[in-house]
C-alpha positions, 0 to 999 in steps of 0.5 A: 551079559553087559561089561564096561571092560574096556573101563576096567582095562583102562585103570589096570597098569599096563604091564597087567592089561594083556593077561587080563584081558585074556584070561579074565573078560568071560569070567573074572569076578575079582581082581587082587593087587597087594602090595609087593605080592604077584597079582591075583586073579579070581575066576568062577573056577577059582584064583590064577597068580599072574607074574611079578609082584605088585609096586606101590607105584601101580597101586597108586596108578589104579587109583589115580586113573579109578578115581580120574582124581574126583574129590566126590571119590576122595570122600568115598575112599575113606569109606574103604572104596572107589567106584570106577568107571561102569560101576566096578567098586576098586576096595582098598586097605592099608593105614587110615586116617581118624580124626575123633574116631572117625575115618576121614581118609586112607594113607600107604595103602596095601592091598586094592581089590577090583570087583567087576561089575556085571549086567546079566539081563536073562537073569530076571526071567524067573523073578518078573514073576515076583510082586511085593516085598523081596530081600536077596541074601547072599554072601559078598560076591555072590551076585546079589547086587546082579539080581536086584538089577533084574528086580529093579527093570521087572518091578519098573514095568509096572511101576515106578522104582525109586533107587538109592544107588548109593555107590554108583554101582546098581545102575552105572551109565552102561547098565539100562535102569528100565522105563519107569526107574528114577535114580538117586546117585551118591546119597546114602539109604537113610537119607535118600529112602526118605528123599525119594518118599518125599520127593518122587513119589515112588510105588517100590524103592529100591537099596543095595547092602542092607549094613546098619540098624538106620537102613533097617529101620527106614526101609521099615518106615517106608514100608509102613507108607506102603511102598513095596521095597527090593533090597540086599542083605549079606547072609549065607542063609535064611538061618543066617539072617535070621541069627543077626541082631541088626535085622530084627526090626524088618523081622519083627515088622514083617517087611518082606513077603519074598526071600531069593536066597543065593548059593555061592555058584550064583544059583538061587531058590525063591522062599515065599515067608512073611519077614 
């Protein structure tokens, strides 16, 4: 298992380093600061509280050292988040700020979730075996984003894979993309699925978080140009997915062949459909 940790330590107040070190490096999948509230600690075994409560002035801090005052972060901070260092995404709450309805930054923030990053190579043995189309479903947190690593490296041995890293999360410099995988960082799925057909000719394209009608339909545009396609989707179940309007068009063209549906202990089975 790959960790940048020492990243993550370095943009934690101080006074927090130590316990989180301690009690979170094996496991911790979360990191909860709220605003005048003690810290909260989320395990795979479930939430520790450390001590003292939060302060304005060490959310301000985890920000400033998240985002080492990059303006491309300050944009993606109105997007509701920051990309840190080894692809750990810092999530943040509190007063935005729209202008004609639409989010251009985030004032007295409140509460910063830290989510760890984490490569599990060993994860891909089972799915080296898949070919095709393959969605991962899962509900935030469960590891699919893990996954589509593995998928990514196993599909790259035999072709190559184009990826839209939109967040800078997939493939962070720590974390091997594999031999034959070309990377596009910072640009969003509609644009850089497009960017990547016209430009690198890639056999499978790859996205993380299937969100929006756009996503759907230019996956469903680059299948139709016959490339295979390795991609996310929030839902809980096949049921679930199956019941959300925004993915009807990837149902109604049958993009996918392979589901790798996830449980919230990370295990996952594999369901052979025609989506």
């Amino acid at each position: 298992m790959l960790c940048a940790w020492n990243a993550l330590l370095g943009i934690l107040p101080q006074r927090l380093r130590r316990d989180v070190d301690t009690l979170g490096k094996e496991s911790m999948q979360e990191l909860r600061l709220r605003l005048h509230a003690p810290p909260e600690l989320v395990l795979g075994s479930g939430s520790r509280w450390l001590t003292g409560d939060v302060t304005r002035e060490e959310l301000t801090f985890l920000l400033n050292a998240a985002s080492r005052y990059s303006p491309w972060a300050a944009q993606t901070l109105a997007q509701g988040y920051i990309t840190g260092e080894g692809g750990h995404r810092i999530g943040v709450c509190g007063q935005v700020v729209c202008n004609q309805g639409v989010v251009t930054g985030v004032r007295e923030i409140r509460s910063v979730c830290v989510r760890v990053a984490r490569d599990i190579p060993e994860l891909g043995a089972e799915l080296s075996k898949l070919t095709g189309s393959v969605l991962i479903l899962g509900a935030p947190g469960w590891g699919k984003t893990t996954l589509l690593r593995c998928l990514v490296r196993s599909y790259g041995e035999r072709e190559a894979v184009g990826v839209v890293d939109e967040r800078g999360e997939l493939f962070p410099p720590v974390f091997a993309p594999g031999k034959r995988t070309d990377i596009l960082t910072g640009c969003p799925k509609t644009v850089g699925i497009e960017r990547l057909l016209r430009t690198m000719g890639p056999g499978c394209i790859a996205v993380d978080e299937i969100t929006a009608l756009e996503d759907c339909q230019a996956l469903t545009a680059a299948a139709n140009c016959g490339v295979t396609l390795l991609a996310t989707a929030h839902a809980s179940s096949v049921r679930d997915f199956l019941s959300r309007p925004v993915y009807e068009t990837l149902i109604a063209q049958k993009v996918f062949q392979t589901l790798v549906v996830l449980r919230k202990d990370r295990s996952y089975r594999i369901e052979r459909v025609t989506l």
